[in-house]
N, CA, C and O atoms as CSV, one atom per row, in Angstrom:
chain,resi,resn,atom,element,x,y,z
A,1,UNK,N,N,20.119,15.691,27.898
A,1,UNK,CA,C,20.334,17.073,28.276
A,1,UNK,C,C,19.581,17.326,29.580
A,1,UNK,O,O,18.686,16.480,29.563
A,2,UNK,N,N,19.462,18.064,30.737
A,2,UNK,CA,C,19.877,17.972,31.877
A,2,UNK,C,C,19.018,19.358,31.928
A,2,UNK,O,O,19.140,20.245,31.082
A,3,UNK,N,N,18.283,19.406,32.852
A,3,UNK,CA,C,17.669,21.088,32.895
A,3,UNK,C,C,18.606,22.353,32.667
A,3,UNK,O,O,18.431,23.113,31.715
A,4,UNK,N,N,19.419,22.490,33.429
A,4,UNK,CA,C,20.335,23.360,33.143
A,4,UNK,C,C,21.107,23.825,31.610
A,4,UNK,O,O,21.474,24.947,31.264
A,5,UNK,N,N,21.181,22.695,30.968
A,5,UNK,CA,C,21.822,22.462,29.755
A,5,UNK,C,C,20.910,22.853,28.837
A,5,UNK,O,O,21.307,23.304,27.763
A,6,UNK,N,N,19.389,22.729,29.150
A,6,UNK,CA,C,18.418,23.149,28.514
A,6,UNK,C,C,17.483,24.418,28.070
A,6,UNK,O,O,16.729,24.615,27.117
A,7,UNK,N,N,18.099,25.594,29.811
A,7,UNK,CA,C,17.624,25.867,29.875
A,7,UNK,C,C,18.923,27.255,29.331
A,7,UNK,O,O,18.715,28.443,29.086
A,8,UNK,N,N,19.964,26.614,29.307
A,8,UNK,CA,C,21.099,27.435,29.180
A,8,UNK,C,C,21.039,28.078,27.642
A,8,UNK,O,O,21.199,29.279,27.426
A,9,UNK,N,N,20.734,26.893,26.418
A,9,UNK,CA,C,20.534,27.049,25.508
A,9,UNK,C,C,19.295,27.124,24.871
A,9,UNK,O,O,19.111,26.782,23.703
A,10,UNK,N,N,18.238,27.675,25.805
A,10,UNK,CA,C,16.932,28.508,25.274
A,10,UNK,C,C,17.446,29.530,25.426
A,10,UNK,O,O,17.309,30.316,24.488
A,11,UNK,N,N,18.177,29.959,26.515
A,11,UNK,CA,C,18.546,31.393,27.033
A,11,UNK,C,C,19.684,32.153,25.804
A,11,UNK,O,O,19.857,33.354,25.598
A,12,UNK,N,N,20.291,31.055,25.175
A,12,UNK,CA,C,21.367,31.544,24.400
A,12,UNK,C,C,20.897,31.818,23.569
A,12,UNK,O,O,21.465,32.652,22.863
A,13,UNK,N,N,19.264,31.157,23.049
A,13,UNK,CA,C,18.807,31.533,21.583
A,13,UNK,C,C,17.968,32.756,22.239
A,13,UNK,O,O,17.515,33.481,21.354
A,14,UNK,N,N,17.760,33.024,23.067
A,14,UNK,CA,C,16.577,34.151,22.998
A,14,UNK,C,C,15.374,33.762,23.392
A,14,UNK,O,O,14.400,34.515,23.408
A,15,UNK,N,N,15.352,32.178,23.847
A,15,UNK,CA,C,13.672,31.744,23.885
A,15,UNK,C,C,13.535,31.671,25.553
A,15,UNK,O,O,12.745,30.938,26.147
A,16,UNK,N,N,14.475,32.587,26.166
A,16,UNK,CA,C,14.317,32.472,27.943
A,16,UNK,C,C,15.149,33.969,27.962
A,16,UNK,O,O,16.264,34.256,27.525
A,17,UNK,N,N,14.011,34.881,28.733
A,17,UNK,CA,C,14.976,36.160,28.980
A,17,UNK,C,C,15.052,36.298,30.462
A,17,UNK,O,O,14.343,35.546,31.131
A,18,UNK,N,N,15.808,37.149,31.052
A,18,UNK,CA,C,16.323,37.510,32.234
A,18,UNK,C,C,15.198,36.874,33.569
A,18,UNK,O,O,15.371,36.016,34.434
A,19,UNK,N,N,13.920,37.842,33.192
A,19,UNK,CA,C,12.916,37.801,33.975
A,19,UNK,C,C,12.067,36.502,34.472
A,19,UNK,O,O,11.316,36.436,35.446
A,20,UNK,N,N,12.472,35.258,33.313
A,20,UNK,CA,C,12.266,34.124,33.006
A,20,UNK,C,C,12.722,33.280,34.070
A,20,UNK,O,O,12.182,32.688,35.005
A,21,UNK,N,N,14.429,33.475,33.428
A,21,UNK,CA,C,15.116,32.682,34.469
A,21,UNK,C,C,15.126,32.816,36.222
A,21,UNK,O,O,15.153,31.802,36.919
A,22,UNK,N,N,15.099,34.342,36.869
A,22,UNK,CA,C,14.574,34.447,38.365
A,22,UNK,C,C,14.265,35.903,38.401
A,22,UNK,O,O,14.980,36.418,39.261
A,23,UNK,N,N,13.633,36.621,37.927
A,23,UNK,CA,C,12.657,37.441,37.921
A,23,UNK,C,C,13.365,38.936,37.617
A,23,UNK,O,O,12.765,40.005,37.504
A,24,UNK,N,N,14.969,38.680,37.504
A,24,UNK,CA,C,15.447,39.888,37.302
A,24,UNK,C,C,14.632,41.143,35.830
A,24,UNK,O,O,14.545,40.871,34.632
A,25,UNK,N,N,14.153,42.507,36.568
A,25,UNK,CA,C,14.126,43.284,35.146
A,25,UNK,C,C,12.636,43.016,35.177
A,25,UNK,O,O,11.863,43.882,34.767
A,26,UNK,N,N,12.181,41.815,35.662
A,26,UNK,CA,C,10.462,41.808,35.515
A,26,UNK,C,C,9.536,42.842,35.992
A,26,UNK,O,O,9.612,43.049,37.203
A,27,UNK,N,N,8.604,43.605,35.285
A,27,UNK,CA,C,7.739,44.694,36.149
A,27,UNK,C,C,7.455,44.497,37.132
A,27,UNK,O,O,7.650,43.392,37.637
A,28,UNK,N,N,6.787,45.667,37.887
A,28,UNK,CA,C,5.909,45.689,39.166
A,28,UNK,C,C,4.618,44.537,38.631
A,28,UNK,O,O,4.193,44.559,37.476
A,29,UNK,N,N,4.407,44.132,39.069
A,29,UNK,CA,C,2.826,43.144,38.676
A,29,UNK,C,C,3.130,41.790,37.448
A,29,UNK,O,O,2.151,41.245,36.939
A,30,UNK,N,N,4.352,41.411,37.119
A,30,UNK,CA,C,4.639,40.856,36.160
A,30,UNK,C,C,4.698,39.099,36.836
A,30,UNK,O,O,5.131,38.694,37.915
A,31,UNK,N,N,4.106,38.403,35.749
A,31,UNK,CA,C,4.029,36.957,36.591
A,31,UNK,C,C,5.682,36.298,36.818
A,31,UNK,O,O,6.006,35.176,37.208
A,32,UNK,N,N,6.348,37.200,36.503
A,32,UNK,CA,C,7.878,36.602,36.145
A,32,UNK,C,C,8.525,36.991,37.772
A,32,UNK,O,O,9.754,36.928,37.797
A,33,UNK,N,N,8.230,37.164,38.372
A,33,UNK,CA,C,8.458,37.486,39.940
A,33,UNK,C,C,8.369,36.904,41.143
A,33,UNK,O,O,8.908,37.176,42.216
A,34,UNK,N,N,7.447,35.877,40.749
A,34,UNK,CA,C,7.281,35.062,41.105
A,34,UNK,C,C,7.363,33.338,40.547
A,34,UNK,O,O,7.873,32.352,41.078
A,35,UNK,N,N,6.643,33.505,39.294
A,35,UNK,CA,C,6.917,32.247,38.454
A,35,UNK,C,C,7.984,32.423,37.353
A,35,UNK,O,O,7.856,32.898,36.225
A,36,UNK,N,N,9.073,31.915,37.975
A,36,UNK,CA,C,10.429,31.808,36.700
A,36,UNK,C,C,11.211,30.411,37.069
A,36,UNK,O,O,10.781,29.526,37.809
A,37,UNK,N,N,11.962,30.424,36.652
A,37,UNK,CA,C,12.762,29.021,36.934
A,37,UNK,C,C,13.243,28.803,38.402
A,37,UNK,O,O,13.060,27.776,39.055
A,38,UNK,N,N,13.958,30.051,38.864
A,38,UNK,CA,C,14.679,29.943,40.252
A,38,UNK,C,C,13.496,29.635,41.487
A,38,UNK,O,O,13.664,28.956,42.500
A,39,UNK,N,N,12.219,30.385,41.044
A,39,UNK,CA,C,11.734,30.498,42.108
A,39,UNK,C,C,10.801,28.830,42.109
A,39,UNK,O,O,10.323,28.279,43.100
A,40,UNK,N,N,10.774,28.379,40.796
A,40,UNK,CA,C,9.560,27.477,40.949
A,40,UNK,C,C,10.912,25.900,41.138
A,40,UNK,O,O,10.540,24.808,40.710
A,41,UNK,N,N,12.192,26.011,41.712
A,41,UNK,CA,C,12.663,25.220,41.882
A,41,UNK,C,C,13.534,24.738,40.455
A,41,UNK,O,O,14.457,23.999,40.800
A,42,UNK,N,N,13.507,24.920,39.142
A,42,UNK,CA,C,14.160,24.324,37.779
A,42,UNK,C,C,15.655,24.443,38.017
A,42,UNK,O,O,16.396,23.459,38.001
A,43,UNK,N,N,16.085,25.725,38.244
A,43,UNK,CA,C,17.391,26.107,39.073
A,43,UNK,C,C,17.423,26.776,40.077
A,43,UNK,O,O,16.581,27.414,40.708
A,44,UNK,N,N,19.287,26.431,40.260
A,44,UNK,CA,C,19.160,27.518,41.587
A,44,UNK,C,C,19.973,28.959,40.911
A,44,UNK,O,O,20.537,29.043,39.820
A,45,UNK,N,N,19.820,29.927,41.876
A,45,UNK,CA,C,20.591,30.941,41.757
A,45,UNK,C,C,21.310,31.212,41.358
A,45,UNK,O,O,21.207,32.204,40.638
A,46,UNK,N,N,22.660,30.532,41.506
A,46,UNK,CA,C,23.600,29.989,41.376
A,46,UNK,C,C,23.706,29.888,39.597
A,46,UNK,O,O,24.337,30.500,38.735
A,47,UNK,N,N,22.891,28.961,39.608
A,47,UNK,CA,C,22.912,28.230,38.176
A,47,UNK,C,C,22.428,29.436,37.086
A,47,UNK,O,O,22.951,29.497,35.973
A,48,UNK,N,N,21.280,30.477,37.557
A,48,UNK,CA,C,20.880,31.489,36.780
A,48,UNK,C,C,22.200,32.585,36.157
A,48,UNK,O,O,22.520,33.042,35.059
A,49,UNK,N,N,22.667,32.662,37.472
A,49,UNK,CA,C,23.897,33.767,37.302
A,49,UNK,C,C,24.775,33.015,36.074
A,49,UNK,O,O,25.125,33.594,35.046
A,50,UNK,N,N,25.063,31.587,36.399
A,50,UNK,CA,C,25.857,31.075,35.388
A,50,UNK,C,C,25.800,31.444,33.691
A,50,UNK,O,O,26.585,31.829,32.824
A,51,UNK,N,N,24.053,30.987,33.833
A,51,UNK,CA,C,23.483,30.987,32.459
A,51,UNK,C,C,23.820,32.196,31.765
A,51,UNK,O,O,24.533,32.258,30.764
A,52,UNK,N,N,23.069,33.497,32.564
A,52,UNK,CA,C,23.880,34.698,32.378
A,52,UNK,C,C,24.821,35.056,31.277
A,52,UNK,O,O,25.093,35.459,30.146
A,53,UNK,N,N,25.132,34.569,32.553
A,53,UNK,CA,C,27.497,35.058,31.818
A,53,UNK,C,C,27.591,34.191,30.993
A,53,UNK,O,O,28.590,34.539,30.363
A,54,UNK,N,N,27.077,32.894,30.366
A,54,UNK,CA,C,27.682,31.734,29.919
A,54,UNK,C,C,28.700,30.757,30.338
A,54,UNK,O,O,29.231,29.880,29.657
A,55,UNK,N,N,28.872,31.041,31.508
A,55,UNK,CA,C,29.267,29.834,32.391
A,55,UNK,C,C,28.892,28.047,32.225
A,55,UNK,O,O,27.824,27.530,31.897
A,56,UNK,N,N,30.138,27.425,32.568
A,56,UNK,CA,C,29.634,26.262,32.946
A,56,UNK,C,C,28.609,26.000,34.232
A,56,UNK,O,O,28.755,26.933,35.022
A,57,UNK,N,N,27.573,24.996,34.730
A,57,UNK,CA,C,26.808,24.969,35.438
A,57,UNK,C,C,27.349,24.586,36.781
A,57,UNK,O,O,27.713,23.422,36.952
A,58,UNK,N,N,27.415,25.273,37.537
A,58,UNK,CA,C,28.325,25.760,38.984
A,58,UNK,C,C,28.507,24.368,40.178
A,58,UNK,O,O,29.309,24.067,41.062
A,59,UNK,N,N,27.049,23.693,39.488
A,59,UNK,CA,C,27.227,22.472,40.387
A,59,UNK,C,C,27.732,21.233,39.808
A,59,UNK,O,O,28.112,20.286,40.496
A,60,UNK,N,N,27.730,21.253,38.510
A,60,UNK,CA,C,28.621,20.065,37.996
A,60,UNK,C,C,29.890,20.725,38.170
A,60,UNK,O,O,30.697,20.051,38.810
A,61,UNK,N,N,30.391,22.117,37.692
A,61,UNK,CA,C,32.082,22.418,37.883
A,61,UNK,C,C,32.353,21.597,39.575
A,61,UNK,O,O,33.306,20.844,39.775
A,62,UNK,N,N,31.472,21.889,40.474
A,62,UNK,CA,C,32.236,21.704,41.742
A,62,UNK,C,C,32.527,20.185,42.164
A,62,UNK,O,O,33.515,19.807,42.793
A,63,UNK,N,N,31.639,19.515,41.769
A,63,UNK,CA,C,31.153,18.069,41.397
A,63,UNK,C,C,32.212,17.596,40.729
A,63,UNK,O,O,32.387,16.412,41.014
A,64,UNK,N,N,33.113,18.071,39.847
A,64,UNK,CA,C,33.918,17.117,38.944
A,64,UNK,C,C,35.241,17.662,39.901
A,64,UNK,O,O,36.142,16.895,40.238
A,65,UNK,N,N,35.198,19.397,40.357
A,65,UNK,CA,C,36.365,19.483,40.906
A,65,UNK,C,C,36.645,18.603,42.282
A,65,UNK,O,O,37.735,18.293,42.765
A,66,UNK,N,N,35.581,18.361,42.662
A,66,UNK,CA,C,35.729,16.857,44.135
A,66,UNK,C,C,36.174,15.824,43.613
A,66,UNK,O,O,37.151,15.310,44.158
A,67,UNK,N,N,35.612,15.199,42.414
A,67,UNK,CA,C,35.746,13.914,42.091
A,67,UNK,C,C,37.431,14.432,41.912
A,67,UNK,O,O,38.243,13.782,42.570
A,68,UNK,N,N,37.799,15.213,41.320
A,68,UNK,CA,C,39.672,15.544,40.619
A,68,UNK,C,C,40.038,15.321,42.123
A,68,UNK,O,O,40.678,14.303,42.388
A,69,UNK,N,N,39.680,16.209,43.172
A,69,UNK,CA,C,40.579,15.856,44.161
A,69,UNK,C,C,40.562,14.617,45.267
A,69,UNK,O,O,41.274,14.576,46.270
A,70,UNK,N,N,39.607,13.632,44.870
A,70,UNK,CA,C,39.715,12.226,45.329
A,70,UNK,C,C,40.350,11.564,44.928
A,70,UNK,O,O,41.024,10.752,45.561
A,71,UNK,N,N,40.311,11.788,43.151
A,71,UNK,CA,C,40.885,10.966,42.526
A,71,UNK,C,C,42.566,11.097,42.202
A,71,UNK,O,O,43.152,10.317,41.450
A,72,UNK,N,N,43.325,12.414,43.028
A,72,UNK,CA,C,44.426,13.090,43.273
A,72,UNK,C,C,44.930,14.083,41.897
A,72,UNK,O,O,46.030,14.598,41.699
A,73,UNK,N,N,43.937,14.118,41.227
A,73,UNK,CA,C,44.062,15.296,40.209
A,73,UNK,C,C,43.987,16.288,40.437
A,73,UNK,O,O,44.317,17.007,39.494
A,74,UNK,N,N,43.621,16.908,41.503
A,74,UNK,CA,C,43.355,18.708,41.924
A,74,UNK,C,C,44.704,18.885,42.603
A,74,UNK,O,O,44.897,20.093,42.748
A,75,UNK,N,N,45.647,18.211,43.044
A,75,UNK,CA,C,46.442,18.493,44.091
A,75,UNK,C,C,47.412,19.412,43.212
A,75,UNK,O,O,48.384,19.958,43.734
Protein backbone atom coordinates (compact mmCIF):
# COMPACT_ATOMS: atom_id res chain seq x y z
CA UNK A 1 0.00 0.00 0.00
CA UNK A 2 1.46 3.20 -1.26
CA UNK A 3 1.09 6.53 0.83
CA UNK A 4 -1.76 7.71 -0.84
CA UNK A 5 -3.68 4.43 -0.53
CA UNK A 6 -2.90 4.78 3.06
CA UNK A 7 -3.61 7.77 3.73
CA UNK A 8 -6.90 7.63 1.69
CA UNK A 9 -8.18 4.96 3.96
CA UNK A 10 -7.31 6.57 7.39
CA UNK A 11 -9.24 9.44 5.94
CA UNK A 12 -12.21 7.13 5.07
CA UNK A 13 -12.22 5.72 8.61
CA UNK A 14 -12.05 8.99 10.38
CA UNK A 15 -8.40 8.55 11.63
CA UNK A 16 -7.20 11.71 9.19
CA UNK A 17 -9.51 14.84 9.11
CA UNK A 18 -9.50 17.73 6.68
CA UNK A 19 -6.96 19.86 8.62
CA UNK A 20 -4.64 16.79 8.66
CA UNK A 21 -4.49 16.19 5.20
CA UNK A 22 -3.41 20.21 4.09
CA UNK A 23 -4.59 22.39 6.68
CA UNK A 24 -8.07 23.06 5.39
CA UNK A 25 -10.71 24.21 8.50
CA UNK A 26 -7.53 24.22 10.88
CA UNK A 27 -7.66 27.23 13.53
CA UNK A 28 -5.81 30.39 13.71
CA UNK A 29 -2.67 28.95 15.78
CA UNK A 30 -3.39 25.25 15.01
CA UNK A 31 -0.23 22.97 14.23
CA UNK A 32 -2.32 21.60 11.25
CA UNK A 33 -1.32 24.71 9.04
CA UNK A 34 1.54 24.08 8.74
CA UNK A 35 2.29 20.38 9.65
CA UNK A 36 -0.22 18.12 7.60
CA UNK A 37 0.49 15.86 4.84
CA UNK A 38 0.50 18.37 1.81
CA UNK A 39 2.67 20.66 3.38
CA UNK A 40 5.29 18.24 4.93
CA UNK A 41 5.58 16.66 1.32
CA UNK A 42 3.30 12.89 2.01
CA UNK A 43 0.99 14.32 -0.81
CA UNK A 44 0.35 16.66 -3.17
CA UNK A 45 -2.64 18.84 -3.50
CA UNK A 46 -3.83 17.28 -5.99
CA UNK A 47 -3.89 14.00 -4.24
CA UNK A 48 -5.67 15.73 -0.99
CA UNK A 49 -8.58 17.02 -3.10
CA UNK A 50 -8.81 13.42 -4.41
CA UNK A 51 -8.93 11.85 -0.99
CA UNK A 52 -11.67 14.27 -0.27
CA UNK A 53 -14.17 13.37 -2.82
CA UNK A 54 -13.00 9.72 -2.87
CA UNK A 55 -11.35 9.77 -5.95
CA UNK A 56 -8.88 7.60 -7.50
CA UNK A 57 -5.21 9.02 -6.85
CA UNK A 58 -4.78 11.69 -9.72
CA UNK A 59 -1.28 10.62 -10.44
CA UNK A 60 -1.63 7.01 -10.97
CA UNK A 61 -5.15 7.82 -13.09
CA UNK A 62 -2.81 9.95 -15.41
CA UNK A 63 0.04 7.43 -15.33
CA UNK A 64 -2.07 4.49 -16.55
CA UNK A 65 -4.00 6.96 -18.92
CA UNK A 66 -0.27 7.50 -20.79
CA UNK A 67 0.67 4.05 -20.53
CA UNK A 68 -3.31 3.33 -22.51
CA UNK A 69 -2.23 5.79 -25.00
CA UNK A 70 1.26 4.27 -25.89
CA UNK A 71 0.06 1.21 -25.71
CA UNK A 72 -2.92 2.44 -28.40
CA UNK A 73 -5.74 1.94 -25.92
CA UNK A 74 -6.78 5.63 -25.32
CA UNK A 75 -7.23 6.32 -29.01
Amino acid sequence: MDKYDEIAARYADGGVRDDQLDGTGAPEGSVYLTRNYVALGAITQAQADAIRTGAADPEKADMQAAIEIYEGGGQ
